[in-house]
C-alpha angles and dihedrals in degrees: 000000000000098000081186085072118068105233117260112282101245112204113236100236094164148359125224102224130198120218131220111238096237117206122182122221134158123020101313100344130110144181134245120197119182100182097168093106119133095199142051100268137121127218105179119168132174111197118204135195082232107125144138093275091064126085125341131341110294096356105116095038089058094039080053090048093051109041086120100038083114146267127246095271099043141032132229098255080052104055087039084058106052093042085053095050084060093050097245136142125207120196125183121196131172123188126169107297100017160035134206137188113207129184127183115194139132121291094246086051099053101097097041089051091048103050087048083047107038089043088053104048088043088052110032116147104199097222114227077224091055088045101047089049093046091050087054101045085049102048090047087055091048093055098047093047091047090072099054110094092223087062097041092055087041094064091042098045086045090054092045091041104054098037096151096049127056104181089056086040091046107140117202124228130198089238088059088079095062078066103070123104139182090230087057089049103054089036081060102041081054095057109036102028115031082041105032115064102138099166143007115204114198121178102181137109084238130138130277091217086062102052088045101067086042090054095044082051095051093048095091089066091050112147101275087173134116100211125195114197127186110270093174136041118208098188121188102246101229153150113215129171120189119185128218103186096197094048121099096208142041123227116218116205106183109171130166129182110260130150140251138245092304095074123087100232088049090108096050090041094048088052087048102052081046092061092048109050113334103093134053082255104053127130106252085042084056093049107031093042122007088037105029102021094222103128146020094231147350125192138170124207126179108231119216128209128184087267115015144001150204148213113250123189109195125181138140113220137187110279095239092049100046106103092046081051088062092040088054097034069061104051098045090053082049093054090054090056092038109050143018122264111251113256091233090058099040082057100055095042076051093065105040092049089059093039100054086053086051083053091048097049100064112111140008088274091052092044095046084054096055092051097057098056086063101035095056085062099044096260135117133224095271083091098070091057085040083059100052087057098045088048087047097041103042126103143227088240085056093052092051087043086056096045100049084057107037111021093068116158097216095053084063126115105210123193128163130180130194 
């Protein structure tokens, strides 16, 4: 081997994939197991239609904080113990539409872990002591954020932006936490708990026999809920500047309706925000920062829901150059339905698209993951090699195509801060 010559490029054509085995049980819940693991370790997730959209302001964000805030017979420093005498580690997360429970521990240790965990999340108390706590760290956090110029743009691009849907616009006030009672809480955890299991993810070389009686066990919170989700945005197309005389930058929120994996340009429109923004290359990280010094960085990302999505442009610029930043965040969305993208740049966009899927494809966690972003949306894992060949195979005509349809500038929500 000549270590002085780089190795032949070799083109990604198709992924071997690995599948979950999935398993129903309960009402509408259902079971992944990923077993394809080569070490000792646990990956265990339930996943709950528990998010912020549900119930009262803040309420599911503070029922997810204080799952393990204690039972009546145990308190939280108790339950925290015993899990980490085990060697586990518990995480809780709720976003919008959902909340998920996740615990990491050894595979002796599975069972133990899951009957502290699953009898303190049945049981939880909510203790008026937790809560009160909780209600003060998290007003402190939300005046101090609400001085940074990012999380100010991000509530008033999130009120603009879902205007037809409160529960998805919802902004929140300080005055919101004074709200919070231990009677809403468990109101909540009854509902959408104890009542609204939709999915348990497990990556571990464990027994069946084990997660089935976990999942036997768990039948009696499965997801009893008829959901509704958003399935169209309706944005205020607007332009709003709000001015913040003492801050050194200003944050930029753009944001326009578009659509996730279901549809069929999802694939061309996902090459063409990466152009734009989605790389380290991309062209608004080349103007706004390598070009006009005006920012660190400047990304885009398009945001899927259950049932839609949209394009989002994020950046913080300095405060005297940020109208020129809008007019450029413009003209480089211009340039895109204006002209065709150069061959030489296609191709490299091309590359680091596939390989970031090849990235993301390494290990069963990687793979599980994977899995779960298509079969949410009742797909399999045949999209993601559908969507090699689609990435190696579209054209520049197709990308202007797309952008003369989808990248409107009256369709935009603009917000900047600062």
């Amino acid at each position: 081997m000549n270590r002085t010559e780089a190795p032949a490029l070799q083109p990604i054509e198709k992924i071997k994939f690995i599948s979950p085995v999935v398993k129903t049980f309960g009402v509408h819940s259902e079971l992944l197991w990923m077993k394809e693991v080569n070490d000792e370790t646990v990956r265990l997730e339930l996943h709950f239609n528990a998010g912020s959209i549900q119930g009262e302001c803040l309420v599911a964000g503070a029922v997810n904080a204080l799952l393990l805030s204690g039972t009546k017979e145990k308190s939280t420093t108790q339950i925290h113990n015993e899990l980490a005498q085990l060697g586990a580690f518990v995480d809780t997360d709720a976003t919008t539409e959902a909340a998920v429970i996740a615990v990491y521990c050894l595979r002796e240790h599975l069972d133990a872990v899951l009957e502290i965990l699953i009898d303190a999340v049945e049981n939880v108390a909510f203790p008026q002591q937790e809560l009160e706590d909780l209600i003060r760290d998290r007003k402190q956090s939300f005046l101090v954020n609400s001085q940074k110029v990012g999380m100010a743009a991000k509530r008033l691009f999130t009120g603009e932006f879902f205007s037809n849907d409160k529960r998805y616009g919802r902004v929140i006030q300080l005055e919101d936490y004074d709200t919070l009672t231990v009677k809403k809480l468990k109101e909540f955890h009854r509902q959408f708990y104890l009542k609204g299991l939709k999915r348990i993810v497990c990556v571990a070389n464990t027994e069946e026999s084990l997660l089935m009686k976990w999942t036997d066990r768990l039948a009696i919170w499965s997801d009893q809920n008829a959901t509704s989700f958003i399935s169209e945005i309706k944005n205020t197309p607007v332009d709003l500047y709000e001015e913040r005389e003492d801050a050194m930058q200003t944050a930029i929120r753009i944001g326009m309706p578009m659509f996730n994996k279901k549809a069929e340009d999802y694939t061309g429109m996902y090459v063409l925000q990466t152009i734009l923004g989605d790389y380290f290359g991309s062209r608004l990280m080349s103007n706004l920062r390598e070009d006009k010094g005006y920012t660190y960085g400047a990304g885009t990302a398009v945001v899927e829901t259950y049932k839609t999505g949209y394009l989002i442009i994020g950046t913080e610029v300095k405060k005297e150059a940020q109208a020129d930043a809008i007019l450029q965040i413009k003209h480089e969305i211009n340039r895109l339905r204006e002209e065709l993208v150069g061959e030489e740049e296609l191709q490299l966009v091309k590359n680091y698209i596939l390989g970031q899927l090849l990235k993301n494809a390494d290990g069963s966690n990687a793979l599980t993951d994977l899995f779960l972003a298509v079969h949410i949306y009742g797909m399999t894992l045949d999209f993601y090699n559908e969507f090699i060949e689609k990435v190696r195979s579209i054209s520049a005509e197709e990308l202007l195509r797309l952008a003369q349809e989808c990248l409107r500038l009256e369709n935009m929500t603009m917000i900047r801060v600062g």
